[in-house]
N, C-alpha and C positions, 0 to 999 in steps of 0.2 A: 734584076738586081734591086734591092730596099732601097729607099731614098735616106741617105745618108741624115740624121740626124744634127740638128746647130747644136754647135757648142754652150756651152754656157752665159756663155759672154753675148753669144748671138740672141737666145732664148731671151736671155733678161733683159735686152734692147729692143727687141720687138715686144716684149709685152710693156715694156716703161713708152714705148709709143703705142701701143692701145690704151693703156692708159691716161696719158698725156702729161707722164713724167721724164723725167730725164733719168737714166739708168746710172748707178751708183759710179763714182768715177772708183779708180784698183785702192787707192786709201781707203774708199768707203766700202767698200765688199772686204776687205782685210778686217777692220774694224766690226763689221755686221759676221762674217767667220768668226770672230774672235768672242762676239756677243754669244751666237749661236753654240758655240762650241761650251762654255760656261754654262748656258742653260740646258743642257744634252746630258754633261756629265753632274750635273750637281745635282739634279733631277732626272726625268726619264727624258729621253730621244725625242716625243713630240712636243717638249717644253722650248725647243729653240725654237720653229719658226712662229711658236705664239708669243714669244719673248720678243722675236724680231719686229712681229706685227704691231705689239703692245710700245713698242719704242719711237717707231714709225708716225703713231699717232700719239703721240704726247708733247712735240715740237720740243723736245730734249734734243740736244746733238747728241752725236751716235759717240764720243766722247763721253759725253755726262752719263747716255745709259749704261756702255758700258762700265764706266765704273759702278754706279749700281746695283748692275749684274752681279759684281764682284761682291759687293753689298750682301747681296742679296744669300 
């Protein structure tokens, strides 16, 4: 039988401790969904997680980008 795959929430907890971040608490994954989703449809499909990445690093809160996004 295949080794069952993690869930989401597991996936993006193990790689936030490979990295040596703490994984987005459910406000912050709703908010970064909500970013992504904005960048998906307003543009093409691989504009969210460069939106996402682009957000990440500019010490905006994920607040202030997404409105931006909207901006945008």
């Amino acid at each position: 039988m295949p080794e069952a795959q993690p869930s989401a929430t597991e996936w993006v907890a193990a790689f936030a401790h490979l990295v040596g971040a703490e994984p987005p608490t459910p406000a912050e994954v709703e908010t970064l969904l909500e970013l992504a989703a904005i960048a998906a449809h307003s543009s093409e499909r691989f504009a969210a997680p460069l939106a996402c990445w682009l957000a990440g690093r500019t010490g905006k809160t994920l607040a202030e980008a997404l409105e931006l996004a909207r901006r945008a």
